[in-house]
C-alpha positions as CSV (number, residue, x, y, z in Angstrom):
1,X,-147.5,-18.8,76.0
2,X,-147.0,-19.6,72.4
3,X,-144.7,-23.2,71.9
4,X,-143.3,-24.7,69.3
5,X,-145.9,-27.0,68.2
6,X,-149.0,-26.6,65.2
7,X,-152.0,-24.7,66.0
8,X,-155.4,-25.2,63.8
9,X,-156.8,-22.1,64.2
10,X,-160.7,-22.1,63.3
11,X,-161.6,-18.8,61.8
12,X,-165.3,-17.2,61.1
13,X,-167.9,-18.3,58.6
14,X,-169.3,-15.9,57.8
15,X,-169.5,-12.8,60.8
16,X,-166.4,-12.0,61.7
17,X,-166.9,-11.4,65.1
18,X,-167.7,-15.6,65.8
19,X,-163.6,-15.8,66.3
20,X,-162.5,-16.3,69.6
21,X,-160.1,-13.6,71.6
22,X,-157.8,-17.0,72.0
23,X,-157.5,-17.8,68.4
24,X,-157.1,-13.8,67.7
25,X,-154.0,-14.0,70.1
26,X,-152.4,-17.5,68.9
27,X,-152.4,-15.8,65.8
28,X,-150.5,-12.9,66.4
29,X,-148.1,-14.5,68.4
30,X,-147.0,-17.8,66.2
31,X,-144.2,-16.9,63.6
32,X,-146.0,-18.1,60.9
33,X,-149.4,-18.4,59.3
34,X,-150.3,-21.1,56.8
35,X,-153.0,-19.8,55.3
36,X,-155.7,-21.7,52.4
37,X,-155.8,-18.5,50.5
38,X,-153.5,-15.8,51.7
39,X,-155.8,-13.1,49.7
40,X,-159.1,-14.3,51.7
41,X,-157.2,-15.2,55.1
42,X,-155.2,-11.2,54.6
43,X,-158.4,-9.6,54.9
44,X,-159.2,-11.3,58.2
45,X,-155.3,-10.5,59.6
46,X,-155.9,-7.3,58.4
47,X,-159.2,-6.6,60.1
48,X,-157.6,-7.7,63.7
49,X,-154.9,-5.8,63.3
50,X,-152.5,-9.1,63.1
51,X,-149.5,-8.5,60.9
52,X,-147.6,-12.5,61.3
53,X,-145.8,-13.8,58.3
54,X,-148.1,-15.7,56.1
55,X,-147.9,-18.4,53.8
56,X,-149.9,-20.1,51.5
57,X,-150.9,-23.7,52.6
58,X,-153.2,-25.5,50.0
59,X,-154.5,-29.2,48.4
60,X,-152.3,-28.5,45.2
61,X,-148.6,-27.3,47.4
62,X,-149.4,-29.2,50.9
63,X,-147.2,-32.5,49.5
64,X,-144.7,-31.1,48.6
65,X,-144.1,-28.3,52.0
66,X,-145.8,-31.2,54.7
67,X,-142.3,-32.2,55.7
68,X,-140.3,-29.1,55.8
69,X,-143.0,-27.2,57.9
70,X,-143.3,-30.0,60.4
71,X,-139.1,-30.3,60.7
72,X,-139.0,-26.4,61.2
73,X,-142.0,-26.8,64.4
74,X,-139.4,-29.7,65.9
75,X,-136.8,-27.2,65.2
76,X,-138.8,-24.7,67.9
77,X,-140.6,-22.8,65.5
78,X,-144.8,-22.1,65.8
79,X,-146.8,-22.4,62.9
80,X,-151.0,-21.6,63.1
81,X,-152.8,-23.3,60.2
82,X,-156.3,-21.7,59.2
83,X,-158.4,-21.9,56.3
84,X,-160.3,-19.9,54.2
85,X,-163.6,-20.5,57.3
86,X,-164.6,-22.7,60.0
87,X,-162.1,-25.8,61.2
88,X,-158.9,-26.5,59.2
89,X,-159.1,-30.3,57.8
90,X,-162.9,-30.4,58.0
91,X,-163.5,-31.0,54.5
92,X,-160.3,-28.3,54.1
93,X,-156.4,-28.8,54.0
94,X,-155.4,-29.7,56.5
95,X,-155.2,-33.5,56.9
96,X,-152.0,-34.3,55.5
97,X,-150.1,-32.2,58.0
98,X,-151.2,-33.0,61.1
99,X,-150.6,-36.6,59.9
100,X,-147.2,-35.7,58.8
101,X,-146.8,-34.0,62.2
102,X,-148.1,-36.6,64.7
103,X,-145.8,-39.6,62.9
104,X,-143.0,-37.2,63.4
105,X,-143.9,-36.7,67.3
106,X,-144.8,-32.6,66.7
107,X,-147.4,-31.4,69.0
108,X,-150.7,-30.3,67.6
109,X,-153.3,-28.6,69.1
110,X,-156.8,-27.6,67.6
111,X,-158.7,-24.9,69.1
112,X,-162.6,-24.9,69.4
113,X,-164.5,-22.4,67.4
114,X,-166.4,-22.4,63.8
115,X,-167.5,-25.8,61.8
116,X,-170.6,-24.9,59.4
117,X,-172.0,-28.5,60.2
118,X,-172.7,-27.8,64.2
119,X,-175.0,-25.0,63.7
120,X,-176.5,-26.4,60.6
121,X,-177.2,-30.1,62.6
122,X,-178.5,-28.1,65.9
123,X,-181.4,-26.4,63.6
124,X,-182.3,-29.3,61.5
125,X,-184.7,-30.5,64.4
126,X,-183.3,-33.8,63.2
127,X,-182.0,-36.3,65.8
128,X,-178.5,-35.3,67.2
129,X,-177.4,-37.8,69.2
130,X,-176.0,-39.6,66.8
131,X,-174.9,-38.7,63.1
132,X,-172.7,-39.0,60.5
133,X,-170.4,-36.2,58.7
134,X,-170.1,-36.9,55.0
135,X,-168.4,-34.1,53.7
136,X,-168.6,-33.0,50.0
137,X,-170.4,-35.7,48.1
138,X,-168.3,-36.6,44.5
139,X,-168.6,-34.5,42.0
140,X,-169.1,-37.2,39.3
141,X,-167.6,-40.5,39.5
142,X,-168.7,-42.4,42.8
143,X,-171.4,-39.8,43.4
144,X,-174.2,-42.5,43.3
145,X,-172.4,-45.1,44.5
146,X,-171.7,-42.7,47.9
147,X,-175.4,-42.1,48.0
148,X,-176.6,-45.4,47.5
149,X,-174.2,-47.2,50.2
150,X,-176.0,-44.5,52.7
151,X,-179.9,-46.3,52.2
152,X,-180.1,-48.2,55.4
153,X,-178.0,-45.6,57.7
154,X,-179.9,-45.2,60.7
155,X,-178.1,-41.9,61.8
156,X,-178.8,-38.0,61.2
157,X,-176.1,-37.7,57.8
158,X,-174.7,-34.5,56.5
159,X,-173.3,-33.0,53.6
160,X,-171.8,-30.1,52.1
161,X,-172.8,-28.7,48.9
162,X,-172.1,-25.7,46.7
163,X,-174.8,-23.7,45.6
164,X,-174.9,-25.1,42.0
165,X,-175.3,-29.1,43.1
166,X,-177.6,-28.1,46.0
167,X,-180.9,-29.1,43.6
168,X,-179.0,-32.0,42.0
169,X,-177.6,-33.1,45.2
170,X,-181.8,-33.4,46.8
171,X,-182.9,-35.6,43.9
172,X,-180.4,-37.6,44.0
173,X,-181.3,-37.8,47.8
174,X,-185.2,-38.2,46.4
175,X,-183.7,-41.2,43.8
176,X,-182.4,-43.4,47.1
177,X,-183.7,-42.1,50.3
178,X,-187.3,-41.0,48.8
179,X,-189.1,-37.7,48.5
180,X,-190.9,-38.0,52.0
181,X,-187.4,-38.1,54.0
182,X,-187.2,-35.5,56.1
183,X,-184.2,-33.2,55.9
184,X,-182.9,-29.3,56.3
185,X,-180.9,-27.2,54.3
186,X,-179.1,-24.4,56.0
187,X,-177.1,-21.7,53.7
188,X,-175.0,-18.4,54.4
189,X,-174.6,-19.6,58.1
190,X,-174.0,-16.3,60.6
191,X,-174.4,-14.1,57.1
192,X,-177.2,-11.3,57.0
193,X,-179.1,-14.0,54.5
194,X,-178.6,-16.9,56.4
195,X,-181.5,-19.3,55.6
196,X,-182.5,-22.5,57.3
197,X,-185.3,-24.6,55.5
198,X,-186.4,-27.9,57.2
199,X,-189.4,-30.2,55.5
200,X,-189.3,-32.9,53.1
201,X,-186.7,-33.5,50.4
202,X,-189.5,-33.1,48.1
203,X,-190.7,-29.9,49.9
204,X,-187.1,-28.6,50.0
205,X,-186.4,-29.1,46.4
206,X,-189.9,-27.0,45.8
207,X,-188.3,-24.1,47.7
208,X,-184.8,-24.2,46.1
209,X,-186.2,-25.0,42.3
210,X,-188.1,-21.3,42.9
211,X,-185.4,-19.0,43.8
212,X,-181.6,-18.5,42.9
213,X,-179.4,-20.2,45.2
214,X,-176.6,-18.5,46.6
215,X,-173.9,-19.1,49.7
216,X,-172.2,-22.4,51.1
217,X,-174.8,-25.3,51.8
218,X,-175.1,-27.4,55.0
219,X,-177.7,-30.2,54.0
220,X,-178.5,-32.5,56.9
221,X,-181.0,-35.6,56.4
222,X,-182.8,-37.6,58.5
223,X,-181.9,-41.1,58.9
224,X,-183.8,-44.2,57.6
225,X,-186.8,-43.7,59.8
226,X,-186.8,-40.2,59.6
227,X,-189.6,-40.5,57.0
228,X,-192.8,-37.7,57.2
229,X,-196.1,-39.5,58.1
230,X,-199.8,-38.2,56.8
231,X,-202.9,-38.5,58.8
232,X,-205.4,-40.1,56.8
């Protein structure tokens, strides 16, 4: 039964059919969608048949409509937030809301499904147990300085990257962590040309420097003592 509270709705990454029957349901039944891109998030309503009032819920309008939605849930209204794939706030919009909506005592409720970083740290063959989700690493300003304060972290790390920083994004990974750090990059996750690479970072920028680079990037890298070894 569908209450008046905010539902983060995780949506597919790539194969449509990695949503759940749950989030397919919440969605039709909530009386309103917030949506990263209605244009991308319409095809996916469209495809399961799910015809809810949607609106658009973004980095550059989420100040400005953070309050209103979260006095019209306390009001008894249901609101799903999704974005454009995987987990909404997980390096997506979605933060300032469910901060707006826990300070102003509205219910929020997350259900499980896609994150790109779970499948992509499960492949690596790099330690799990412990790791640390960096997100998107600075485009400019700061990028370094992020990298750099990372040189003695002992835990598995991971990134996201777009397609035309991937190569960047390794040697600057080579610059403070070295070239025989072992590490795995994993692009178009669930897609037909899903790729998982694992070696070196110097073997890894080898493989990407040959070859046009295409999809979302998952990079995960080992942690200080993740370092390759040669037999001599």
């Amino acid at each position: 039964m569908i209450m008046s509270k905010l539902y983060l709705v995780p949506t597919p990454i790539g194969n449509l059919e990695d949503i759940t029957l749950r989030a397919i349901r919440i969605l039709k039944e909530v009386d309103y969608v917030l949506a990263e891109d209605t244009r991308t998030s319409g095809f996916l309503l469209k495809h399961f048949d799910i015809d809810t009032k949607m609106y658009s819920h973004h980095k550059f309008n989420e100040h400005k409509s953070v309050e209103h939605i979260a006095d019209k849930i306390l009001g008894g209204e249901s609101y799903a937030l999704i974005s454009d794939a995987g987990t909404p706030s997980i390096s997506d919009p979605g933060f300032l809301l469910v901060k707006t909506c826990v300070e102003k005592g509205v219910n929020v409720e997350c259900l499980p499904g896609a994150t790109a970083f779970v499948p992509a740290l499960a492949v690596s063959g790099l330690p799990s147990d412990r790791f640390c989700f960096e997100g998107f690493l600075p485009q400019k300003k700061g990028r370094n300085k992020k990298v750099q304060a990372l040189v003695d972290e002992e835990r598995t790390m991971i990134f996201y990257e777009s397609p035309f920083r991937l190569l960047k994004a390794i040697e600057l990974f080579i610059e403070f962590f070295g070239e025989d750090r072992q590490a795995s990059v994993s692009r178009e996750i669930s897609k037909i040309h899903e790729e998982n690479v694992q070696g070196t970072l110097k073997e890894l920028h080898n493989h990407f420097s040959s070859k046009t680079i295409k999809g979302e990037i998952v990079i995960v890298v080992g942690g200080k003592s993740c370092v390759k070894t040669y037999d001599v």
